[in-house]
C-alpha positions in Angstrom: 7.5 4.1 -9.3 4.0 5.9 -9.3 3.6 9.1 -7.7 0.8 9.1 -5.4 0.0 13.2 -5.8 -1.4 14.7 -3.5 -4.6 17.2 -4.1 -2.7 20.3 -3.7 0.2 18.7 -6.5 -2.5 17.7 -8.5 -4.1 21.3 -8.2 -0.9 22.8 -9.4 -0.8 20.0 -12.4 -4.4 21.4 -13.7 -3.0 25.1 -13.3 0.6 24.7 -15.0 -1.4 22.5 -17.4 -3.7 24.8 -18.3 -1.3 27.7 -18.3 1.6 26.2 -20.5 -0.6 24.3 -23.6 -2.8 26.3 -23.0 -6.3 24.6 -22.6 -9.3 26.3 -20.9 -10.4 24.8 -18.2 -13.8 23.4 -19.2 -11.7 21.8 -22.5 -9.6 20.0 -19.8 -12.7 18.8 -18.4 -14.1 17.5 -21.7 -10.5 15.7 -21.6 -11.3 13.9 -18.3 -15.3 13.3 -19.5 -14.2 11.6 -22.7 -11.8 9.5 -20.7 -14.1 8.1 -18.4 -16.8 7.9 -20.6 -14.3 5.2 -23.2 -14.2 3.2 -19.5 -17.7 3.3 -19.0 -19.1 2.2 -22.4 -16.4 -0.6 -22.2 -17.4 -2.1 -18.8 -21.3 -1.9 -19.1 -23.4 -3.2 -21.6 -25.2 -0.8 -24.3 -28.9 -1.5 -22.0 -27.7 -0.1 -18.9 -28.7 2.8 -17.7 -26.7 5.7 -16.1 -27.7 8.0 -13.4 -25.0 10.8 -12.7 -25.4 12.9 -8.6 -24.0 16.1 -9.2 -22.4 18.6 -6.9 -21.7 22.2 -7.8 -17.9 22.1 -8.0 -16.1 20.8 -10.9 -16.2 16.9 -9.9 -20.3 17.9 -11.1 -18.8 19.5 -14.1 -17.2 16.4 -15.1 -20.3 14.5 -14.0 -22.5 16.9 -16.6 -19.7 16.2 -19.3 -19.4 12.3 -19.1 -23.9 12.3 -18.8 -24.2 14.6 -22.1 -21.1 12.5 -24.0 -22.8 9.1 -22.6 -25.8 10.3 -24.4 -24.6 11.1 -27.7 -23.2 7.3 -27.9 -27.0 6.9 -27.6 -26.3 5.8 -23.6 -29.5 6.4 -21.4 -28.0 9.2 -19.2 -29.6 11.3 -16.8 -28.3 13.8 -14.0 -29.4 14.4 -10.4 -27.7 18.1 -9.1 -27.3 18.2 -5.4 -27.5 21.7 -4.6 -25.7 22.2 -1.7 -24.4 25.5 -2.0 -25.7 28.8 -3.6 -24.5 28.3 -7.1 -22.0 26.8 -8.7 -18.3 27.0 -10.3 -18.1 28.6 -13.2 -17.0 25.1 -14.9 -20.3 23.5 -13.8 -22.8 26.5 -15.1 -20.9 26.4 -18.2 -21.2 22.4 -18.4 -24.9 22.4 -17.4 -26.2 24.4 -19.9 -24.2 22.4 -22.7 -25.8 19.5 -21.0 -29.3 21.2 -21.5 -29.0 22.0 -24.8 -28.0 18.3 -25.5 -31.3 17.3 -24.1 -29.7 15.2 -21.1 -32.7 15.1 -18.1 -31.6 17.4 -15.1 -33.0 17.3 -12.1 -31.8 19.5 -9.3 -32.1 18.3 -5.6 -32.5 21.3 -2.6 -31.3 20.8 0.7 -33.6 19.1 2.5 -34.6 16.6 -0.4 -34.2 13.4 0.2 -32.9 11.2 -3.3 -35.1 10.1 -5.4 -36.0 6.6 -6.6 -33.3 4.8 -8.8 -33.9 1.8 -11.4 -33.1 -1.6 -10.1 -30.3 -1.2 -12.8 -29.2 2.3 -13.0 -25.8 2.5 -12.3 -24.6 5.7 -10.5 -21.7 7.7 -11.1 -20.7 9.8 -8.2 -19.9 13.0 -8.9 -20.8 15.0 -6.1 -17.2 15.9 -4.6 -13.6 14.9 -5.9 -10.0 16.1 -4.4 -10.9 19.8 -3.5 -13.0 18.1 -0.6 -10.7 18.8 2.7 -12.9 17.9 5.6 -16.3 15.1 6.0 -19.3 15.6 5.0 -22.0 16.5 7.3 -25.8 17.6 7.6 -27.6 17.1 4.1 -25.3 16.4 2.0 -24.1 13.3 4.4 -27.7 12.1 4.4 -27.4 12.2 0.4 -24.4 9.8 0.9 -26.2 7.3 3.6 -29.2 6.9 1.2 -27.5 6.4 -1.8 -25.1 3.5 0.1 -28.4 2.0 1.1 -29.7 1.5 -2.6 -28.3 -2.0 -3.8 -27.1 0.0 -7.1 -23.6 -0.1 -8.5 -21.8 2.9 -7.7 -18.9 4.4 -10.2 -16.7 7.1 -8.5 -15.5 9.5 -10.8 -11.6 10.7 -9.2 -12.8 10.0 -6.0 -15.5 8.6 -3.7 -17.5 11.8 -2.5 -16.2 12.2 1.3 -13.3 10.5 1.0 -10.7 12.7 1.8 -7.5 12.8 -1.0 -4.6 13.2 1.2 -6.4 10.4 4.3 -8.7 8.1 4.8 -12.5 8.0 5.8 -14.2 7.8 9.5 -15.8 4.7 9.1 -18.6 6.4 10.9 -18.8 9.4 8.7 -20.6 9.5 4.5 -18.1 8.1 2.2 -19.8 7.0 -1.2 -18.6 3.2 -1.1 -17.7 2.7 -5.0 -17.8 -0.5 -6.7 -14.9 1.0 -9.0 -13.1 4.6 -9.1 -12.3 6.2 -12.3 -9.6 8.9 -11.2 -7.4 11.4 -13.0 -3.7 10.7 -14.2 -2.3 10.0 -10.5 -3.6 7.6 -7.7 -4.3 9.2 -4.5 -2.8 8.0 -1.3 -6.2 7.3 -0.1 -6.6 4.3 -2.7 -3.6 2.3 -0.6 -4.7 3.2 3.2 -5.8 1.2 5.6 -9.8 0.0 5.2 -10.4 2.6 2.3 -10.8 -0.4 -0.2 -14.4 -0.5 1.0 -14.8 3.0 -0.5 -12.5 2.7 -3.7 -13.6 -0.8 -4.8 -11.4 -1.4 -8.5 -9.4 1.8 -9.6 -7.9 3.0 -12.5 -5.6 5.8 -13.6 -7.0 7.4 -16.4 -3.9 10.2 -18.1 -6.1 13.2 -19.2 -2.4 14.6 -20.3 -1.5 17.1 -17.5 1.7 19.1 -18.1 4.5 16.8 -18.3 7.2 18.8 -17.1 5.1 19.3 -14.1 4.8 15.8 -13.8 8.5 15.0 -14.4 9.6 17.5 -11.2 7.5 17.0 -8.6 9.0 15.5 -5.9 6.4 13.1 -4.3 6.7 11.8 -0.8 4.8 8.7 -1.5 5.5 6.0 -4.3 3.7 3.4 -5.9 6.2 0.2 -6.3 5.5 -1.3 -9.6 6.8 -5.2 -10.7 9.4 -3.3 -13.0 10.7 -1.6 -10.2 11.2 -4.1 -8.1 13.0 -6.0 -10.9 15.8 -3.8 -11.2 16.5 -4.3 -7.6 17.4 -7.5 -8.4 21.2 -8.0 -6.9 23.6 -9.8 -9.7 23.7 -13.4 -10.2 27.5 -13.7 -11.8 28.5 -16.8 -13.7 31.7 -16.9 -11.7 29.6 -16.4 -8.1 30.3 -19.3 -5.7 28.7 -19.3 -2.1 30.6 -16.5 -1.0 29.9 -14.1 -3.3 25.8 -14.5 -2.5 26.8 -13.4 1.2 26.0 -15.0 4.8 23.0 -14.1 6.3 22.8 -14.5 10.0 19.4 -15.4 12.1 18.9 -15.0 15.4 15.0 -16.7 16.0 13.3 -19.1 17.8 12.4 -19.9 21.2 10.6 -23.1 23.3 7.5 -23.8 21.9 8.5 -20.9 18.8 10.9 -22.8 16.9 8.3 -22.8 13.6 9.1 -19.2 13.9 13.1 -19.6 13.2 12.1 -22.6 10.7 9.8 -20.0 8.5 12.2 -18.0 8.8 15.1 -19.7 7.6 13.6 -21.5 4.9 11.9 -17.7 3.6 15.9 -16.6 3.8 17.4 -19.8 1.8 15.2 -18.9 -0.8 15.9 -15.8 -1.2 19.1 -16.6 -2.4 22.1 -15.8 0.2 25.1 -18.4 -0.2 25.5 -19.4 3.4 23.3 -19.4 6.4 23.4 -19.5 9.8 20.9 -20.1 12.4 21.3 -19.2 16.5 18.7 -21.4 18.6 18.7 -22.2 21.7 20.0 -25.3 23.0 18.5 -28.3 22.1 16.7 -27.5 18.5 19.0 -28.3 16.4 18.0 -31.7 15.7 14.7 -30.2 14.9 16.2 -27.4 12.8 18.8 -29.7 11.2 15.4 -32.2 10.1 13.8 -28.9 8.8 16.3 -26.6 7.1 19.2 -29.1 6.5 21.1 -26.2 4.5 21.3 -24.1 7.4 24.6 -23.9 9.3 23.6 -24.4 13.1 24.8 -21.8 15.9 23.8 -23.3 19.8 22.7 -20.6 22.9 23.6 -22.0 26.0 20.8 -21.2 27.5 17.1 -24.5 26.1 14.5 -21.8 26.4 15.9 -18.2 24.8 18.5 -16.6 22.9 20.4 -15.3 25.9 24.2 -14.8 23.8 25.3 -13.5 21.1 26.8 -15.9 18.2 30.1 -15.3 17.1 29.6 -14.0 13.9 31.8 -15.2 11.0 31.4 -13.0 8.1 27.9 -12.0 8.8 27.2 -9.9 5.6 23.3 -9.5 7.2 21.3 -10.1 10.2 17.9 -10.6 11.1 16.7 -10.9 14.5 13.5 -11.7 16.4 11.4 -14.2 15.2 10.1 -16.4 17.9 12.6 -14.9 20.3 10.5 -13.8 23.1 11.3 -10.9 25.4 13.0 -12.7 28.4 15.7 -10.4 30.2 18.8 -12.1 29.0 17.3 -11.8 25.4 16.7 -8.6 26.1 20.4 -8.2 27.3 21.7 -10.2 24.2 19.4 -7.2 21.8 21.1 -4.3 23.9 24.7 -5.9 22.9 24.0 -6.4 19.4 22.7 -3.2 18.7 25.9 -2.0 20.0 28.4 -4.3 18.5 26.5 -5.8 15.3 28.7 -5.8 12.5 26.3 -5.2 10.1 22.8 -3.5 10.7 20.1 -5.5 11.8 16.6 -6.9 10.3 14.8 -6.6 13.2 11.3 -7.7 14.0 8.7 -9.5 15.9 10.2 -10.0 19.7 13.3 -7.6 18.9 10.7 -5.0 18.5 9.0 -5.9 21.5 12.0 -5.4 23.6 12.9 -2.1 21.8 8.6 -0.6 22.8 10.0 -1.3 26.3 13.1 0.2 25.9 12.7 3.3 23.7 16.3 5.0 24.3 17.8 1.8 22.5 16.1 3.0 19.5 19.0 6.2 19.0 21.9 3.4 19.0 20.3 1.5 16.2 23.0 1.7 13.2 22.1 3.7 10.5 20.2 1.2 7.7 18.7 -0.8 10.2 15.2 -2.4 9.1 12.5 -2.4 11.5 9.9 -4.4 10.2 6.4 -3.6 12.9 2.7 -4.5 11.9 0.6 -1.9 13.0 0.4 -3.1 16.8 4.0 -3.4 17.2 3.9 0.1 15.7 2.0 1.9 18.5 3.9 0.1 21.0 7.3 1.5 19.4 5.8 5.2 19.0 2.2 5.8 20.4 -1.7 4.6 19.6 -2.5 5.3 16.4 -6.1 7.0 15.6 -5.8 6.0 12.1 -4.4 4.2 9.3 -2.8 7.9 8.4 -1.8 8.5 11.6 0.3 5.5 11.9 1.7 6.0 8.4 2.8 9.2 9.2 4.4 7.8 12.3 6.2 5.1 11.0 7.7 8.1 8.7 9.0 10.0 11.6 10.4 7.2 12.9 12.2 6.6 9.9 13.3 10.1 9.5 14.4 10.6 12.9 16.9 7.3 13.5 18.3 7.1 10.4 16.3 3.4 9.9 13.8 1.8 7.3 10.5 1.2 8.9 8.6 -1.6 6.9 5.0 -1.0 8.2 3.0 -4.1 7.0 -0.4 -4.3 6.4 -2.7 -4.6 3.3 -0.4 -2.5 1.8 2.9 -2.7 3.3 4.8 0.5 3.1 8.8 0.7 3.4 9.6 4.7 5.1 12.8 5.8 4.3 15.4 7.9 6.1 14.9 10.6 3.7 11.4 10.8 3.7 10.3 8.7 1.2 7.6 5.9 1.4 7.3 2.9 -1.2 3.9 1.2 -0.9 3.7 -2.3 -2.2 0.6 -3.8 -4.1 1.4 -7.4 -4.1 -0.5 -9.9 -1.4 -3.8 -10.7 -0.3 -5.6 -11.6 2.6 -4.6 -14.9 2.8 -1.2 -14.3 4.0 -2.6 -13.0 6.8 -1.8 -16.0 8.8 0.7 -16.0 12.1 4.6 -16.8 10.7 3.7 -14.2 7.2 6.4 -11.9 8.7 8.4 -14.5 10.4 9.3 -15.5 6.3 9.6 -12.1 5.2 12.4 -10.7 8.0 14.2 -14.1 6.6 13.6 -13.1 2.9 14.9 -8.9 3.7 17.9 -10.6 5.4 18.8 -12.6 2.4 18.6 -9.8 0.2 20.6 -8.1 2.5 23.5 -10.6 2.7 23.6 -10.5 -1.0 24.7 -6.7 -1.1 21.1 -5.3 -1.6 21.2 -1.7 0.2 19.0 -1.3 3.2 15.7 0.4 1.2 16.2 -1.6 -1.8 16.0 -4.9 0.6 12.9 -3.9 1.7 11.1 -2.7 -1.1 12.3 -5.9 -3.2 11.8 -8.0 -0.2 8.1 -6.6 0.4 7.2 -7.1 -3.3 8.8 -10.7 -3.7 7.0 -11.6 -0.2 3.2 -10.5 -1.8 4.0 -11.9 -5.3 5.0 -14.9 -4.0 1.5 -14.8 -1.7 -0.1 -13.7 -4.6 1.2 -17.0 -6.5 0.2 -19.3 -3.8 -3.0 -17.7 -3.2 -3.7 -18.3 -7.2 -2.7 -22.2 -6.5 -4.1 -22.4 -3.4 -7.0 -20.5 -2.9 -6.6 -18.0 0.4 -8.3 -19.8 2.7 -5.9 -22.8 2.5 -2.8 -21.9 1.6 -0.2 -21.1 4.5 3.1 -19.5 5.1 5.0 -22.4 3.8 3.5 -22.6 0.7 4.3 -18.6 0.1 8.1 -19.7 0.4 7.8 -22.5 -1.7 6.2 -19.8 -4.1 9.5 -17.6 -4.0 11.4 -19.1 -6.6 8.5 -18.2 -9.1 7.9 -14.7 -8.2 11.7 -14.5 -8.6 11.3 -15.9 -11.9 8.9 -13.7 -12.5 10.8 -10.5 -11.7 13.9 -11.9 -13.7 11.8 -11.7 -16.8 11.1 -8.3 -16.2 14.8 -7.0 -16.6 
């Protein structure tokens, strides 16, 4: 797992690091400066120019650093200082004049300026503010920002895009740089993975500058990076000796008239996910239709054409997902109220179960401990309250978490699984071309076949979330995303499977 640290952990990294080698300060900086400059000269050709914008903190000190070493590999470098302050940090004076003496152009901007021409192929590296920033930018230096987004010239963000807050997300009517790519410093921030900020980050990379390593190796970060490997050693055993019964039974409860695609995704997401037995409650009527479409499915009947009005009578249910297709009619509702009190195992719940739970918040304390709640952001706000933001609803789906004992499995670009204890996992598999309607219809069935096979209620999701991207990721590769649909993701699961196996 990667820690996504935030500014005030990263902060304390710089301090400890420079405490415990001990390195000054500016020689930590030439550290960062040499790193990016290696990335630079490898993604641009020798003829390109580079223009660096300056602030006065020490995101312009590594901006001074990386223009004077660009230089000396005989790079055309020059540096624009945006003065928007009296003077600067110590770091930055002391990095300015080494710039001068190199013979790098400087010139300095005061407020009130507006920026100057670029070359049609200059490309910019912003260095005007990095993690220190703590609120949006405003008056001149926002202006900076606005012109510099209207010049068609590649932008390279050095940490982070100036205005984009470490710890959030940007108002999309506020100055954020928007960065082709980000160069930042031995951690990702959680700004990289929220909601709409990938219009400000473009590409990034983690660049290790070598901060201490005990530091590193204690802190206790509340959000996590999910990497393949990870995922992989979720993997639940596959024994030579296993029969059907030792995979576990996975139970769904889905589908509804006019929904039954929903309970067919579903099911077929869960067979592959590699449960020995399941079963499948419909309403009356579908199961010729679900026999023709999932012929490995065992077949419970509701008495009732239209809706899941009764429970099933669960035979070794080792997992249970609920609420694809299922509609919010009162005796579903009903049946949702009884198995949350009586289900033998905790629930998957998602799409219509969730519905029903918005409407009836006090049902949310009963939920059994290691229930998975899997919303989108919509379903979110309708569970808690509106959300303002990205971060906002993060943080809510958290408390959520934290308060009923549950995993909330908040899906979205990058799908993030909260944890009772505090913890949240965001995934980086998927694209945008699973966003199509029955994309979390198959992954409640694929966390409910984890499930039945053993897989504890955070490692479900996490594995489940990862395997459901790859596997998107796979068919999007095959595909392309504007054709591909939900059912070529599951027939993509045995591969990213496969995949993961080879990890381990």
């Amino acid at each position: 797992m990667i820690p996504l640290l935030s500014a005030a952990q990263l902060r304390e990294a710089d301090r400890r690091t420079i405490a415990e080698e001990p390195i000054a300060s500016v020689d930590l900086m030439e550290r960062a400066a040499a790193a990016c400059t290696e990335q630079l000269m490898v993604r641009f050709p020798p003829d390109v120019p580079f223009v660096v914008l300056a602030g006065l903190g020490n995101n312009g000190g590594d901006g001074l650093a990386i223009a004077r070493r660009l230089s000396a590999q005989g790079r055309m470098a020059r540096v624009i200082v945006i003065a928007h302050r009296p003077t600067g940090s110590p770091d930055f004076l002391q990095q300015r004049e080494r710039t001068r003496a190199a013979g790098v152009p400087i010139e300095e901007l005061s407020e009130g300026q507006g920026l100057p021409e670029l070359a049609g192929n200059e490309v910019v590296i912003d260095a005007l503010f990095g993690t220190g920033l703590d609120r949006p930018l405003t008056g001149w230096t926002a202006l900076i920002v606005r012109s510099l987004n209207a010049r068609p010239n590649p932008i390279v963000a050095i940490d982070l895009p100036s205005g984009l807050l470490a710890d959030g997300e940007g108002d999309p009517a506020g100055a954020i740089v928007r960065a082709r790519m980000t160069l930042t410093f031995q951690a990702p921030k959680l700004a990289f993975v929220l909601p709409g900020n990938e219009r400000y980050v473009g590409d990034w990379t983690v660049l290790p500058i070598g901060l201490s390593p005990d530091y590193l190796a204690s802190v206790k970060a509340t959000f996590l990076l999910t990497e393949p490997v990870d995922a992989a050693r979720l993997l639940p055993p596959r024994p030579r000796s296993g029969h059907k019964g030792t995979f576990g039974h996975a139970w769904l409860l889905a589908g509804g008239r006019g929904k039954m695609g929903a309970a067919i995704l579903s099911a077929r997401a869960c067979l592959r996910s590699g449960p020995g037995l399941i079963s499948v409650h419909v309403p009356g009527g579908h199961e010729v239709l679900m026999h023709a479409a999932v012929p490995e499915a065992i077949l419970s009947s509701d008495t009732d054409g239209d809706h899941l009005q009764q429970l099933p009578t669960f035979e070794r249910a080792n997992a249970i997902g609920i609420g694809p297709g299922l509609g919010t009619a009162e005796g579903t509702a009903r049946m949702l109220k009884l198995l949350i009190q009586q289900a033998p195992v905790p629930p998957v719940l998602d799409a219509d179960a969730l519905n029903i739970l918005a409407v009836n918040r006090t049902w949310l304390a009963f939920l059994p401990k290691g229930s998975i709640l899997t919303p989108h952001p919509k379903e979110l706000d309708r569970l808690t309250e509106a959300s303002h933001s990205g971060h906002e609803r993060l943080m809510r789906a958290r408390e959520l978490a934290v308060r009923f004992g549950v995993v909330v499995v908040l899906k979205g670009e990058h799908t993030a699984v909260c944890t009772p204890a505090g913890q949240v996992h965001i995934n980086d598999t998927g694209n945008p071309g699973m966003a199509k309607g029955g994309s979390g219809d198959a992954l409640t069935g694929i966390i409910t076949g984890l499930r039945a096979q053993g897989v504890p209620p955070v490692e479900a999701a996490i594995l489940g979330v990862h395997a459901h991207g790859s596997a998107g990721d796979i068919a999007a590769a095959e595909r392309g995303m504007d054709g591909m649909t939900v059912s070529d993701l599951i027939e993509r699961l045995p591969e990213a499977w496969l995949r993961l196996r080879a990890l381990v």
